[in-house]
C-alpha positions as CSV (number, residue, x, y, z in Angstrom):
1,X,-9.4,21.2,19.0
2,X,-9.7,21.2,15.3
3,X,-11.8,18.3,14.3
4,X,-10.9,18.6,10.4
5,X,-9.0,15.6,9.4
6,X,-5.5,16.2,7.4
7,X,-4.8,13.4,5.1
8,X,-1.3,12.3,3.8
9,X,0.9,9.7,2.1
10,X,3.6,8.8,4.6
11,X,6.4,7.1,4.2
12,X,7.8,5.9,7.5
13,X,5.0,5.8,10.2
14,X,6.1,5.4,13.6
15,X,5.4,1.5,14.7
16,X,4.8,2.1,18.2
17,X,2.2,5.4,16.9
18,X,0.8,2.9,14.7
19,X,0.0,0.2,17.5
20,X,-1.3,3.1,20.1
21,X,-3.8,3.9,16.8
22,X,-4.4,-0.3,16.3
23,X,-5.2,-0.5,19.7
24,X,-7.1,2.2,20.2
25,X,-9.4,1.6,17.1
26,X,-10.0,-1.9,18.5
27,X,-8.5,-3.5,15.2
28,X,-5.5,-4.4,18.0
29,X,-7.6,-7.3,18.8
30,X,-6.3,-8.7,15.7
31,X,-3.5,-7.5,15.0
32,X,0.0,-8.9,16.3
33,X,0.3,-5.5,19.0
34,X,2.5,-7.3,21.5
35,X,5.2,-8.0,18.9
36,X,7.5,-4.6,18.4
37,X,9.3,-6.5,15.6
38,X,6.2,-7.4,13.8
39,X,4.4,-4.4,13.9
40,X,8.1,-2.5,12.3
41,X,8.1,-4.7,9.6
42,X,4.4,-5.0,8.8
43,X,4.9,-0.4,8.2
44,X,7.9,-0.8,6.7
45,X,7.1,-2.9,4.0
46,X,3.6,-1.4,3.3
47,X,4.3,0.2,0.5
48,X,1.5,2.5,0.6
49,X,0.4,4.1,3.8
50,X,-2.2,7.2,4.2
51,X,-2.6,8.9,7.9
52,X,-5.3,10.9,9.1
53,X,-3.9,13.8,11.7
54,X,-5.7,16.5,13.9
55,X,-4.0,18.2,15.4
56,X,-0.7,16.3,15.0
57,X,-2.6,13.2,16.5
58,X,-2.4,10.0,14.6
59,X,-6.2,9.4,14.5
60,X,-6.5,7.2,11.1
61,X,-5.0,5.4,9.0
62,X,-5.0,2.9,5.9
63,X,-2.1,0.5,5.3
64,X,-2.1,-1.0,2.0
65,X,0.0,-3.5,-0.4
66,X,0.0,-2.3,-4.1
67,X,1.6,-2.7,-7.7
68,X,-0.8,0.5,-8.2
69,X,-2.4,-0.6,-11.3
70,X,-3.8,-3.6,-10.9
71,X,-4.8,-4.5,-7.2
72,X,-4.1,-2.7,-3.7
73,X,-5.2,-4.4,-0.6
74,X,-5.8,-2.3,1.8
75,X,-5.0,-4.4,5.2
76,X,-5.5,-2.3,8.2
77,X,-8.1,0.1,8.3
78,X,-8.5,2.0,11.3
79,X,-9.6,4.8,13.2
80,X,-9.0,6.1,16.9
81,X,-12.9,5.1,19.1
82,X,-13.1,8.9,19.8
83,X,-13.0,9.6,16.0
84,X,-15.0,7.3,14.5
85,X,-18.4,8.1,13.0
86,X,-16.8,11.7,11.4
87,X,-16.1,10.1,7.8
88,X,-12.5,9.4,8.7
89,X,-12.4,5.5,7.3
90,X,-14.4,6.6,4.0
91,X,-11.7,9.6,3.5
92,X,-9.1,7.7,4.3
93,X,-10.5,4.8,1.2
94,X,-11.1,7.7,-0.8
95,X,-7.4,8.7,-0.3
96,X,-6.0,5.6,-1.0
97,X,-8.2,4.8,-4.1
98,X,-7.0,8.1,-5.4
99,X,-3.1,7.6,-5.0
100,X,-3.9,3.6,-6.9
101,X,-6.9,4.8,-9.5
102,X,-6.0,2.1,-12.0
103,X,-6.0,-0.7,-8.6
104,X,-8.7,-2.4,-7.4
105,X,-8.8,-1.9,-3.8
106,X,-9.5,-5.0,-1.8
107,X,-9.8,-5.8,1.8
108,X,-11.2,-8.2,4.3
109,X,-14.0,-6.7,6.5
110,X,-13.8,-7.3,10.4
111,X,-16.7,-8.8,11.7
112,X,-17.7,-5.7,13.5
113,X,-17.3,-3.6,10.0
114,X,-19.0,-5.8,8.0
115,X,-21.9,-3.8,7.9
116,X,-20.2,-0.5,7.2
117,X,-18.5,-1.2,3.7
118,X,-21.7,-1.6,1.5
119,X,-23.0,1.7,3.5
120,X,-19.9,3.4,1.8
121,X,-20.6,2.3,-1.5
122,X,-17.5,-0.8,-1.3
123,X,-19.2,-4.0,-2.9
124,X,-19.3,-7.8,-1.3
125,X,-17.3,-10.5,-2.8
126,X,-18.1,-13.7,-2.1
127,X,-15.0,-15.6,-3.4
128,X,-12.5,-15.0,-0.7
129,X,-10.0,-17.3,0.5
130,X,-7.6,-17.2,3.7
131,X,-5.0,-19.9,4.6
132,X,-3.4,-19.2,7.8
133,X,-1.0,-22.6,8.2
134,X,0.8,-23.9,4.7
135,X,0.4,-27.2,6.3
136,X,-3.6,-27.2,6.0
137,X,-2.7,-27.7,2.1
138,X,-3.7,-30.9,0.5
């Protein structure tokens, strides 16, 4: 098999090929994999979406949120086990910076990864903020 990664803007990714990728990347351990109608919605209204193929094979991707000039945030970053370690997650940042240039790409490391964005040249922020429930608002 060809291991050289194709890299593409795609508009409608399969949901159920996106959750065999989530769950095979190990992100799936995060991610909502047992809803079907989540994991639709959260591709379809991604509004920037770049795969990695070989061979046909979904074996990366980066799902993002943009107004492509100001900020993208790139929330699911993933890459099949058997394909990680081949520069798949850096192309696949490279690709996305290159389709927001103006954007600021953001994104929230998991804990396993946290290690891997500085390697890539990505810099820390310290001032990050998550609310999960509205009602832990005061």
């Amino acid at each position: 098999m060809d291991q050289r990664a194709a890299y593409q803007k795609e508009d409608s990714l399969d949901p159920i090929e996106f959750r065999d990728l989530l769950i095979d990347s190990t992100l799936g351990e995060r991610r909502p994999v047992g809803d079907s109608e989540r994991m639709e919605i959260m591709v379809r209204n991604a509004n920037l979406i770049v795969t990695a193929r070989i061979d046909g094979l979904l074996v990366g991707v980066a799902r993002s949120l943009t107004d492509f000039v100001y900020c993208t945030y790139l929330s699911d970053l993933a890459v099949r086990r058997s394909f990680q370690r081949q520069g798949i997650g850096r192309d696949l940042i490279r690709q996305t910076k290159l389709l927001a240039p103006q954007a600021k790409l953001v994104l929230l490391s998991a804990p396993a990864a946290v290690d891997y964005y500085p390697r890539i040249g990505m810099t820390r922020h310290e001032h990050c903020y998550c609310l999960d429930d509205v009602s832990a608002l005061r």
